[in-house]
C-alpha positions in Angstrom: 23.5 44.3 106.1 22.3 41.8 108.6 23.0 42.3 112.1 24.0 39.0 113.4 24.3 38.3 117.1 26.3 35.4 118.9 25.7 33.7 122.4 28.6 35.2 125.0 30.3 31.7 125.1 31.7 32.3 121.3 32.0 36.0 122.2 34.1 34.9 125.1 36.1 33.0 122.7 36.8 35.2 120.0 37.6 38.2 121.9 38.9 37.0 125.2 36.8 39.1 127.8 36.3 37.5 130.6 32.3 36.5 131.1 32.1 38.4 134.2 33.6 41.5 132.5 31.2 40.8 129.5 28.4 40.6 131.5 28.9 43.8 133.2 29.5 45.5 129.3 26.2 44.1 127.9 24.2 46.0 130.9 26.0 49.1 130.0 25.4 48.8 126.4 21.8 48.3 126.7 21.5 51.9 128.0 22.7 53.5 125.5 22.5 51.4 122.4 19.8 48.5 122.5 20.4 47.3 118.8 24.1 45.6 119.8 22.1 43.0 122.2 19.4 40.6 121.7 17.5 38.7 124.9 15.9 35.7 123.8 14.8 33.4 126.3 16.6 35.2 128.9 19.7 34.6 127.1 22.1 37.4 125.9 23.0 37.6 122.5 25.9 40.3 121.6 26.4 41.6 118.0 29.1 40.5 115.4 29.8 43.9 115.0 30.9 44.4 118.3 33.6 41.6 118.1 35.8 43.7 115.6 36.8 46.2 118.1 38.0 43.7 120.9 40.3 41.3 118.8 43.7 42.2 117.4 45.2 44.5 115.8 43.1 47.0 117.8 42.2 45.2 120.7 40.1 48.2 122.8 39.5 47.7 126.2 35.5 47.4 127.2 36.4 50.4 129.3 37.3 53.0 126.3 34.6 51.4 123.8 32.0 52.4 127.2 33.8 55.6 127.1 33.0 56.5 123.8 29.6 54.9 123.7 28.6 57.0 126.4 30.1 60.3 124.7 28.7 59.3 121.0 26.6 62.4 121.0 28.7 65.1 122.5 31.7 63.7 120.3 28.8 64.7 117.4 28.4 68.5 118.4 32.4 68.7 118.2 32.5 70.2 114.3 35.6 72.2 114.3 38.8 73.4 116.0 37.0 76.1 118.4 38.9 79.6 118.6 40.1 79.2 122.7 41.8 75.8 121.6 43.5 77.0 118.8 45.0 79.9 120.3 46.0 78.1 123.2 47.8 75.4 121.4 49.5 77.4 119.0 51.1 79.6 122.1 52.7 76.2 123.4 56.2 76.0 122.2 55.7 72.1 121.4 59.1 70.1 121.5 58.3 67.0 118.8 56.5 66.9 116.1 55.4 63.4 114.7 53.5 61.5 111.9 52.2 58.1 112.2 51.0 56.0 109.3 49.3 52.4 110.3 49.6 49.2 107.9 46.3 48.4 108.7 42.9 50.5 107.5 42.4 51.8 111.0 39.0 54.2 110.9 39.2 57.3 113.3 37.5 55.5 116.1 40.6 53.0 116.4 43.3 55.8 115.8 41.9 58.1 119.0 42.4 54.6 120.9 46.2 54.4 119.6 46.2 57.8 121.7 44.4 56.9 124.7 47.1 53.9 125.2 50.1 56.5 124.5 48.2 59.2 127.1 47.9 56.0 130.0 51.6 54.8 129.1 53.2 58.3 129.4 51.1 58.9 132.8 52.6 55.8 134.4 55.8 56.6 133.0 56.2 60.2 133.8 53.6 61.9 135.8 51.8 64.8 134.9 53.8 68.0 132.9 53.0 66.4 129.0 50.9 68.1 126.9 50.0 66.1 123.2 47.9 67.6 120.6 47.1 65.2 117.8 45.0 65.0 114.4 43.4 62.7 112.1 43.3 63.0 108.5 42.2 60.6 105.5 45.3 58.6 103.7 45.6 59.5 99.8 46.1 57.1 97.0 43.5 55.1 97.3 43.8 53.4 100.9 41.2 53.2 102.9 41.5 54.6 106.8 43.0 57.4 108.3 46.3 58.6 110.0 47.8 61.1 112.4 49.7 64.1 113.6 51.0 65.0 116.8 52.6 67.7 118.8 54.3 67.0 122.2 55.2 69.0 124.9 57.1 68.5 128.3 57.6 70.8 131.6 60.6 68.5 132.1 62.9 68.8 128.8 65.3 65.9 130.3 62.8 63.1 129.8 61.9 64.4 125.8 64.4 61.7 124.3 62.8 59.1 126.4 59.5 60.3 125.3 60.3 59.7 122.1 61.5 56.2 122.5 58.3 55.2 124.2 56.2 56.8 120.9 57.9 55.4 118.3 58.4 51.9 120.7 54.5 52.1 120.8 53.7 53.1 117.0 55.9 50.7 115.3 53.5 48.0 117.0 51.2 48.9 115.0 52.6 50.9 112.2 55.3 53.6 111.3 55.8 56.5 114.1 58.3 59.5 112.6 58.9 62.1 115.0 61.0 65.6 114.6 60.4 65.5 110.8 61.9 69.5 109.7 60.0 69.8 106.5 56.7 70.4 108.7 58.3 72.4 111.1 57.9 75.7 109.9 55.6 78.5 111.0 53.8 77.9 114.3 55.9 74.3 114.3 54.4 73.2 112.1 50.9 73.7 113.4 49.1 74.8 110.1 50.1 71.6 108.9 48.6 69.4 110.7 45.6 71.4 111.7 44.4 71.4 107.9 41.5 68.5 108.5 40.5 69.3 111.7 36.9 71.1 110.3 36.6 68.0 107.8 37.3 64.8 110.6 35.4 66.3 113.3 36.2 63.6 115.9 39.9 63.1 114.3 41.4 65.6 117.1 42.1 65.8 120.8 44.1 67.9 123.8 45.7 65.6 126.0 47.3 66.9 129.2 48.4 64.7 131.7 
């Protein structure tokens, strides 16, 4: 397909990013990935493509789309659940257990976004003492995109209902959050479960401790 590019004033316009802020994106991007901009005439030119990840539903901020650009190729060498990590979080005695199916197709790149906002929301909220674990698996019968698991975990056992009201507050934005489901929670909480992808979506997972 043709890679079509568009001046910043309509990228201003369709994605609402300030020019200043764009400005400051498009000399980041040229470092790492020169094919998203064009110069012509000492004019910048910013790919369609790139357009899709700023507008709603997703909306992600310049600063996480950076973040991943600038972590594309260690994200690559991440190919399975190593040995230390799975130990470790199948010691931790998680306290909820939650699925999360999206109405729209979201691919995995959007769903680990969904879980930076949830990590910055419950870090302003609460502090430090939560640990999340979350996967990212396929959805079956025929729809496109993926969905996730999580397990949560709090020092401070007080502030787990409000927790939960924040996640599924968040979730049902942009989809269906269901937390404490018992037909999972069985050996290791439920652990095997929702670890059963992780060698398959190799940049579906992440360790979040705030």
């Amino acid at each position: 397909m043709e890679n079509l590019y568009v001046s910043i004033d309509d990228f201003v316009i369709d994605t609402l990013i300030s020019e200043s802020t764009l400005r400051k994106f498009i000399k980041e991007v040229l470092r790492y990935k020169t094919d998203l901009i064009r110069k012509i005439k000492s004019k910048y030119y910013i790919s369609k493509k790139l357009i899709n990840y700023f507008k709603y539903p997703y909306k992600m901020s310049v600063s996480y789309y950076l973040y991943l650009l600038r972590n594309k190729d260690k994200k690559r060498k991440k190919v399975s659940l190593s040995t230390s990590l799975k130990e470790y979080i199948y010691n931790v005695k998680w306290d909820l257990f939650g699925h999360i199916s999206y109405e729209p197709d979201l691919s995995i790149v959007d769903c680990m976004f969904q879980f930076y906002n949830v990590e910055k929301i419950l870090r302003k909220e609460f502090g430090s003492g939560i640990k999340l674990f979350y996967t990212t698996e396929r959805n079956k019968g025929g729809r496109r995109g993926f969905h996730n698991h999580f397990v949560l975990f709090s020092t401070d056992k007080s502030i787990l209902g409000s927790i939960k009201i924040i996640i599924d507050s968040y979730f049902r934005k942009h989809g269906l959050s269901l937390t404490d489901i018992e037909r999972y929670i069985g050996k290791y909480q439920g652990l095997d479960y929702i670890t059963k992808e992780v060698n398959i979506q190799k940049d579906g997972y992440d360790l979040i401790i705030t």
